[in-house]
N, C-alpha and C positions, 0 to 999 in steps of 0.2 A: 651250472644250473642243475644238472646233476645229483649233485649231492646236496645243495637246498632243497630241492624235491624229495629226497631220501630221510632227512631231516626233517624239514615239517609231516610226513606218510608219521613217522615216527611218534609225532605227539598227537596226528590225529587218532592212536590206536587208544587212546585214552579214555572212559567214560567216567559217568558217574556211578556207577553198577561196584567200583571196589577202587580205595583208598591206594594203592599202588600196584605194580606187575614188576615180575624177574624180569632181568635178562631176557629167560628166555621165551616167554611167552611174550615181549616186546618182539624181538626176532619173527616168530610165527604170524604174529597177527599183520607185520611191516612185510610178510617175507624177503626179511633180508639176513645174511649169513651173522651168525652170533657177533665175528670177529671184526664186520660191517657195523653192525647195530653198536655195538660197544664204542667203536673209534666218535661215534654219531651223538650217541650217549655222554660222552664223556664232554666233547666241544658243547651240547645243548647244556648241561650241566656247569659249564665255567659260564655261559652267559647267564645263567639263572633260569632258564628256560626249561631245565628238570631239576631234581634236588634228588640224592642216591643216601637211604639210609643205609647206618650200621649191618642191616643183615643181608645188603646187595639190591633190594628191591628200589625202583623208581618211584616219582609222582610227579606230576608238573609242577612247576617251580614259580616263584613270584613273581618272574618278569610278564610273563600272560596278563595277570592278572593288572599290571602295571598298564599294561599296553590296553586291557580293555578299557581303563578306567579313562587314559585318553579322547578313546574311540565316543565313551559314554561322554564326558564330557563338550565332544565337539560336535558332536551328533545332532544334528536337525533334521526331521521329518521333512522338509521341504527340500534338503540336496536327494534326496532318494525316492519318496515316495510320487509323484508328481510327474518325473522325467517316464518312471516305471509308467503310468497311466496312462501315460500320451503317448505311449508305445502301443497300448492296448487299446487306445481310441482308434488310433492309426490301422490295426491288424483288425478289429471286431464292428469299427466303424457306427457305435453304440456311446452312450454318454458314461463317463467311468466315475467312481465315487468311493471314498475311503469313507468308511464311519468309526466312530469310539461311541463306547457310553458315557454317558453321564446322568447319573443315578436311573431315574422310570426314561429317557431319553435316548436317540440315538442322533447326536451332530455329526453335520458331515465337515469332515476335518479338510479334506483336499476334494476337488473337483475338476473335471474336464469333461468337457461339451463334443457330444458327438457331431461330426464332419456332414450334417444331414442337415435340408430343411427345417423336415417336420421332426422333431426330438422331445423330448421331457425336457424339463427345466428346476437345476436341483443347485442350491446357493452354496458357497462354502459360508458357514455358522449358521446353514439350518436347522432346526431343533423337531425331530419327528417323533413321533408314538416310537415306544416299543416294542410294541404288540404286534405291531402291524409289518408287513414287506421284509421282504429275504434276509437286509442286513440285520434287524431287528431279531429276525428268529437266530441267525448265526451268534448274534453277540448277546443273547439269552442264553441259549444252549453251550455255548462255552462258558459261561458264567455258572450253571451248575445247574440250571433250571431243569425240572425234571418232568417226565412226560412222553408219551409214545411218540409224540412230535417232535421234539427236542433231540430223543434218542436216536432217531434216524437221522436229523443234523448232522449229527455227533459220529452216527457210523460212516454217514455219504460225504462229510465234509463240505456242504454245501447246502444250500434251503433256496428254494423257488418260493416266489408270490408271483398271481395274477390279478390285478386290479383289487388288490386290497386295502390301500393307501387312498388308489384312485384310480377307479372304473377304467381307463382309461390307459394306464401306463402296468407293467410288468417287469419283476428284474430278477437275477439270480447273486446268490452271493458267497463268496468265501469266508474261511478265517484265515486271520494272519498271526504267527506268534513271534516272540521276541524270544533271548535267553530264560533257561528254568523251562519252556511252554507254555509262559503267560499269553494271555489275550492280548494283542495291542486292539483289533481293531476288524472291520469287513470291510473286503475289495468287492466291489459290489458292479455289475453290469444291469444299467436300466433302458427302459426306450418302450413305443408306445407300442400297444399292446395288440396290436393286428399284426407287426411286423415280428413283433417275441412272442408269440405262443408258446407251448409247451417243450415243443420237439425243438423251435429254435435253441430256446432254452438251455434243453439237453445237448444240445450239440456244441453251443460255447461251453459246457463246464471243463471239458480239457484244457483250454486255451486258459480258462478263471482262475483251475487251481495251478496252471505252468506260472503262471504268475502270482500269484498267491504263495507258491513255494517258493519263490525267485526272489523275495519282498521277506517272506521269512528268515530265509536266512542270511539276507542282507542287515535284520536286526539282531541277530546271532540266536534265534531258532533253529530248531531241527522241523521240516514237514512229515508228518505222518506218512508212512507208508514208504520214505526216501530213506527210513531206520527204525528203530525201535520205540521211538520217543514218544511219549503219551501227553497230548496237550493237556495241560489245568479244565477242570471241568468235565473230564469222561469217562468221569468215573458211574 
């Protein structure tokens, strides 16, 4: 266990910032001893899992890539995205809601009904304004839209609405990304608008982005602020 742990540390040191590393800045970054790192090196390298050019330097190798394509092909929004919610139904006790865009649109992709009475009531294949409610400004503002409003999206990682959809209900929302820091989509917390005010509001957003980051890098994302990574759109 051990030295699989020592082994993948190893290709995690990897970004996209530069096309290969020595030895020995592999070493420094894994902190593990040259003579460690090399024996490491050499077995990831016969599986194709790094590839060592002519002048000593690494890169990751093609099996990765092999192995993502896999993941990509079997991959369905519905074994992950959905189990993740009804986790957050269960801990926030609030009605939970995936959206994407689609073109002036924001549909809601996955849904799950908060454990309450009195609740909002939001369909999976709704088709809402985009103008309007938390998810709508998050999957604007990562889209590239620009704007004092937008920009603070983009720096809080999250956008509030109160009764702007409907007088009556209030939500907050995240972004979620995929690999590269594409958009897929907003994990969004709604419910009626006596019990979310402001402050409630504020007080889920930890709980919004712990899952919101949990979901990103389930689709091979990086979250903001978990590294260096700059979502699409913030600029």
């Amino acid at each position: 266990m051990a030295s699989v742990e020592r082994a993948l540390s190893i290709l995690d040191v990897f970004t996209d910032r530069e096309k290969s590393l020595t030895l020995t800045e592999i070493s420094k970054r894994a902190g593990f001893y040259k003579s460690t790192t090399l024996r490491l090196a050499e077995s990831l390298e016969k599986f194709g899992y790094l590839r060592r050019f002519e002048d000593g330097t690494y890169m990751i190798g093609p099996k990765p890539l092999f192995l993502g394509s896999l993941y990509q092909r079997h991959f369905s929004t519905h074994d992950f995205i959905p189990p993740l919610m009804r986790r957050m139904s269960e801990e926030l006790r609030e009605g939970i809601s995936f959206f994407i865009r689609d073109d002036n649109h924001r549909v809601c992709l996955h849904r799950v009904e908060a454990p309450r009475s009195i609740r909002d009531t939001i369909h999976e294949g709704d088709a809402l304004p985009l103008t309007v409610g938390a998810s709508g400004h998050v999957l604007m503002a990562f889209s590239g839209m620009s704007g004092e409003r937008y920009d603070q999206v983009r720096a809080r990682l999250y956008a509030i609405s109160l009764g702007e959809r409907d007088p009556e209900t209030s939500a907050v929302a995240a972004p979620v990304f995929s690999g590269g820091q594409r958009l897929v989509g907003a994990l969004t917390v709604s419910g009626p608008r006596y019990r979310l005010d402001q402050a409630a509001l504020e007080a889920i957003v930890p709980a919004l982005q712990r899952y919101a980051a949990e979901l990103t890098e389930t689709l091979g994302g990086a979250w903001p602020g978990k590294s260096d990574a700059k979502p699409a759109g913030a600029d």
